[in-house]
C-alpha positions as CSV (number, residue, x, y, z in Angstrom):
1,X,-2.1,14.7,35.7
2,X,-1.5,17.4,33.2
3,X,1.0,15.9,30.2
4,X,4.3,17.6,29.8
5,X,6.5,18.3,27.5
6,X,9.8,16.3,27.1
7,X,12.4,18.7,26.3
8,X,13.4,22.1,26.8
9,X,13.1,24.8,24.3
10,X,16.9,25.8,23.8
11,X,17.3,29.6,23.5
12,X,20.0,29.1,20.8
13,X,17.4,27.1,18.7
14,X,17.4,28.9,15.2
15,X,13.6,28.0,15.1
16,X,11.3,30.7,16.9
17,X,10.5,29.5,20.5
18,X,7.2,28.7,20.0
19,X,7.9,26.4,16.9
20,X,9.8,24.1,18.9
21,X,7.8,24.4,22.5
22,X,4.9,23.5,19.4
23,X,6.9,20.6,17.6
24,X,7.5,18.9,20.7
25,X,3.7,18.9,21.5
26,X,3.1,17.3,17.8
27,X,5.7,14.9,18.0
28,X,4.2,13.7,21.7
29,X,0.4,13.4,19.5
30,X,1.9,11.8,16.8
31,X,4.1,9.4,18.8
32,X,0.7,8.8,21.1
33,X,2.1,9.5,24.0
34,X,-0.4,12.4,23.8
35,X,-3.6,10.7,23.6
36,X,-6.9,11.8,21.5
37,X,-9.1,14.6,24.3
38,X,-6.5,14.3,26.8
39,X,-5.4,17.5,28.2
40,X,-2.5,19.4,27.0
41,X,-0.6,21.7,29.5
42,X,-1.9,25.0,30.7
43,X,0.2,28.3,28.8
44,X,1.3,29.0,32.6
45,X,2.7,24.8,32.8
46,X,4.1,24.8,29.2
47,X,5.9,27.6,30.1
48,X,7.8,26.8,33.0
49,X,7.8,22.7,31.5
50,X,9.7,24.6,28.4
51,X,11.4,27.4,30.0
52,X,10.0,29.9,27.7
53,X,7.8,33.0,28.5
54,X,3.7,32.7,28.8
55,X,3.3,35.0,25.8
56,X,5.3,32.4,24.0
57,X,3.8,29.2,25.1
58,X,0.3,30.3,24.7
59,X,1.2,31.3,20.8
60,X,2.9,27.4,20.8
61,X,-0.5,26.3,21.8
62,X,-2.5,28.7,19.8
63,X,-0.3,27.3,16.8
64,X,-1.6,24.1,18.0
65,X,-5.0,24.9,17.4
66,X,-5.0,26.4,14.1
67,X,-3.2,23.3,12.8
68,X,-6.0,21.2,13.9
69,X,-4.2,19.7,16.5
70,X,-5.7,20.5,19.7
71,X,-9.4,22.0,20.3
72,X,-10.2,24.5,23.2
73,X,-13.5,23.4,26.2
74,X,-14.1,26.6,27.4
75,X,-12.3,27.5,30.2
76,X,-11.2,23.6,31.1
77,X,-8.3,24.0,28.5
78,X,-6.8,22.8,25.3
79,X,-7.4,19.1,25.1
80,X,-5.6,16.9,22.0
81,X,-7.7,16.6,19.2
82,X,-8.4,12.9,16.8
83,X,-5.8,12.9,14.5
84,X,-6.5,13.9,11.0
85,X,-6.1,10.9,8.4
86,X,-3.8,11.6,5.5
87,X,-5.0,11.2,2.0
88,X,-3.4,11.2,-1.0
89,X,-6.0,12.4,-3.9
90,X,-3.5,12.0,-6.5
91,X,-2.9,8.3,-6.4
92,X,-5.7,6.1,-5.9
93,X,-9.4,6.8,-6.9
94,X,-10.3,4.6,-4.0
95,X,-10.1,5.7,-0.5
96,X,-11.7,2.0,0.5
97,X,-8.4,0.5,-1.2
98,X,-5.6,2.8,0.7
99,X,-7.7,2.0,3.7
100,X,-7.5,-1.8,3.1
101,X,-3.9,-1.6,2.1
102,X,-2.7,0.1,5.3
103,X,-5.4,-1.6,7.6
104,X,-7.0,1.3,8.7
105,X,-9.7,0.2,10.8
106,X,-12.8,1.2,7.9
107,X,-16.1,0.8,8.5
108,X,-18.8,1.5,5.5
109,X,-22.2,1.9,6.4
110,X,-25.2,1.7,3.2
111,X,-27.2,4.9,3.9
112,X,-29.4,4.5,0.8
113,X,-29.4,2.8,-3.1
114,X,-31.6,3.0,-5.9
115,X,-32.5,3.5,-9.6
116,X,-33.1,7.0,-10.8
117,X,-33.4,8.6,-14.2
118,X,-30.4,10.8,-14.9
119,X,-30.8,14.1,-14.8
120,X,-29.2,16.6,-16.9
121,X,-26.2,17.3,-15.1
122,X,-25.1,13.6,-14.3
123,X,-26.3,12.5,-18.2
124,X,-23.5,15.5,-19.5
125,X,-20.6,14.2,-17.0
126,X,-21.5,10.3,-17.4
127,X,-22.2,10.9,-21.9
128,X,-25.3,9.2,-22.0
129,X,-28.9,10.9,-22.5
130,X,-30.8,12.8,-19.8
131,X,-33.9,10.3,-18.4
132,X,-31.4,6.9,-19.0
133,X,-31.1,4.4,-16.2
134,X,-28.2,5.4,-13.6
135,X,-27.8,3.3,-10.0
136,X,-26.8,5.7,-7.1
137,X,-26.0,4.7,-3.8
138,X,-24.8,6.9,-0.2
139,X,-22.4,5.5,2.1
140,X,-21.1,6.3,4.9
141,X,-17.3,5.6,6.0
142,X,-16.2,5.5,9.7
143,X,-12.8,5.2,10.6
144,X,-11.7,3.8,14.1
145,X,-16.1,4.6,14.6
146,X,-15.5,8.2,14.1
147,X,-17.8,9.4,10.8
148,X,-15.2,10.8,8.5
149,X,-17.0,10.8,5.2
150,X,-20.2,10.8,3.4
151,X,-20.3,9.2,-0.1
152,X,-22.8,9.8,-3.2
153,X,-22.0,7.7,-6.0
154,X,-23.7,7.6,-9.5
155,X,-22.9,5.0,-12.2
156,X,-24.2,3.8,-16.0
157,X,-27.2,0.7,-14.6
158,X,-26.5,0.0,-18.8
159,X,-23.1,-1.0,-17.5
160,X,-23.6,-2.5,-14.6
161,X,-26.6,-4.7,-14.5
162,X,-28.1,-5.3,-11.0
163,X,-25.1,-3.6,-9.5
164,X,-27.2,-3.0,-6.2
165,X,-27.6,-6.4,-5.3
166,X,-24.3,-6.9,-4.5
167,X,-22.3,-6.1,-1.6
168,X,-21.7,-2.4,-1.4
169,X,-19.7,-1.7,1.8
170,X,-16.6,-2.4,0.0
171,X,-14.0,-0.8,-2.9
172,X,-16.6,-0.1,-5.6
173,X,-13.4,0.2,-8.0
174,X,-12.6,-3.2,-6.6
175,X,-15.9,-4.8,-7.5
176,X,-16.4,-3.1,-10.7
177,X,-13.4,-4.8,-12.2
178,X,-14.3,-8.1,-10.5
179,X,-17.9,-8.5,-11.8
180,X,-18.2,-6.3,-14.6
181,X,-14.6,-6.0,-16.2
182,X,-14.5,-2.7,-16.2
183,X,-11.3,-1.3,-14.9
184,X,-11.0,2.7,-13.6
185,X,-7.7,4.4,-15.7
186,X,-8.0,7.9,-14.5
187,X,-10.2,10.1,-12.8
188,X,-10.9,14.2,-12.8
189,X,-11.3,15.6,-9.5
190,X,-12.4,18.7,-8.3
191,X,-12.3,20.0,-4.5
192,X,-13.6,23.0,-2.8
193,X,-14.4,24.1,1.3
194,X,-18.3,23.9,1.5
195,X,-21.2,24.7,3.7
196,X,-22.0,20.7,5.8
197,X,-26.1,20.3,6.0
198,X,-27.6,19.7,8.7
199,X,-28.9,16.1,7.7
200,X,-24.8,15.2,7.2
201,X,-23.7,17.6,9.9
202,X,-25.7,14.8,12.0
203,X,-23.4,11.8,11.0
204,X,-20.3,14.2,11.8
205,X,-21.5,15.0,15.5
206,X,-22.4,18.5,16.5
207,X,-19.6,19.5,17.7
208,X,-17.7,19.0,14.3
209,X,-16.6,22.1,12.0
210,X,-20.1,23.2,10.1
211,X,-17.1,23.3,6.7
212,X,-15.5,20.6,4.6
213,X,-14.2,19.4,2.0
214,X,-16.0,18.5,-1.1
215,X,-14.6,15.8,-3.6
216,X,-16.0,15.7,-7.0
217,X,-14.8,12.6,-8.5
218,X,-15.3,11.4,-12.3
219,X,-13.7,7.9,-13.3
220,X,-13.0,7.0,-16.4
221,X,-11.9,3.5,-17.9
222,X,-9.3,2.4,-19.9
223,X,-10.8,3.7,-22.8
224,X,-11.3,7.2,-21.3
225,X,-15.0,6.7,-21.0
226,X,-16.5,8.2,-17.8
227,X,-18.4,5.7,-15.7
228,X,-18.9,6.6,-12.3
229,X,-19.6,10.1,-10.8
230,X,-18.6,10.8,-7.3
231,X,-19.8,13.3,-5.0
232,X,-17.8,12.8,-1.3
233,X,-18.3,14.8,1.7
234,X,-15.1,15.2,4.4
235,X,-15.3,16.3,7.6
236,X,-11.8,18.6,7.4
237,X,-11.4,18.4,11.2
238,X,-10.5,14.6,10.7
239,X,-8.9,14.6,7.0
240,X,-6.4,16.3,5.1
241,X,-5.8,15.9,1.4
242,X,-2.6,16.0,-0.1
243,X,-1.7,16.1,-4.4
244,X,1.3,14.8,-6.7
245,X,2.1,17.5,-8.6
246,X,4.6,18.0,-11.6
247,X,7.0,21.0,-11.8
248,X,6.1,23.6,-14.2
């Protein structure tokens, strides 16, 4: 049975038709009672469900999918799409501790960890001297099962002596503080749209966007002294990232 929508579009709406025939699609995802790959009405159904024109229903639903909401199966439709998890970059370094405080259901998987000898790049972001001693560990973090980011993380081994024989598939932030006593102050992001491999492109699924989001992430502690450096890999079609900012 082919989902409809709710309400009709009133014609005296200020909003432009397909806006609202649109926001009464969302609001039916976001309330569930439009279900993740479930089908969402044909332009010809929405229509007549909405009482608005076919050329306006199918820009409703073409809205739909440029938003992320809803992906198209060839000619079986529009079908509802996951729902993207809302991060706010701006006020925790941890994504493991806003997923523990809201009990999302978080999942970390340890791809690899090691001991490497920093390399010029990580020895100028972390201040210590190319060749020293750095841990640095991948994870993978599913939400609900679903792969939603891949995680490369590179820290002092000075600092944090035998670091990988504990328990990794937790807040890292968490267990630094815990075992070490050293607590994260601030941290300097940077995030640009990139190119997935094809080695992570295989945790994401092949049918996933070959783009997202990269996080560059350098923590600090309390004395401003950069410990950690964090490389992190989002698949877009299942994140979206939002920032705190201050008026000019």
């Amino acid at each position: 049975m082919k989902p409809s929508v709710k309400t009709k579009v009133e014609k005296t709406t200020p909003l432009p038709l397909y806006q609202k025939a649109q926001a009464e699609l969302i609001d039916g995802i976001k309330s569930g009672r439009l279900k993740p790959h479930e089908a969402l009405p044909s332009e010809r159904a929405l229509a007549e469900q909405a009482n608005i024109s076919r050329m306006t229903a199918r820009k409703a639903l073409d809205s739909l999918e440029q938003e992320g909401y809803a992906y198209r199966q060839g000619r079986k439709g529009r079908f509802v799409a996951e729902q993207r998890l809302s991060h706010d970059i701006s006020s925790t370094l941890s994504f493991t501790t806003k997923a523990l405080r809201e009990s999302i259901d978080l999942s970390i998987e340890i791809l690899s960890k090691g001991s490497e000898q920093a390399n010029s790049k990580v020895a100028s972001i972390l201040r210590i001297s190319e060749g020293d001693l750095v841990y640095t560990y991948h994870r993978l973090f599913r939400v609900a099962g679903q792969a939603i980011l891949i995680e490369t993380e590179t820290v002092v081994a000075e600092r944090f002596p035998s670091l990988l024989e504990h328990d990794l598939q937790q807040s890292t932030t968490a267990l630094f503080e815990k075992e070490y006593g050293v607590q994260s102050s601030q941290g300097q992001l940077t995030v640009k749209c990139v190119a997935i491999s094809a080695e992570n492109q295989a945790y994401f699924g092949s049918g996933s966007t070959p783009y997202g989001m990269e996080v560059e992430l350098i923590i600090n502690d309390v004395s401003l002294t950069p410990f950690c450096y964090g490389q992190q890999i989002w698949c877009s079609e299942m994140a979206e990232f939002t920032v705190l900012t201050q008026p000019a």
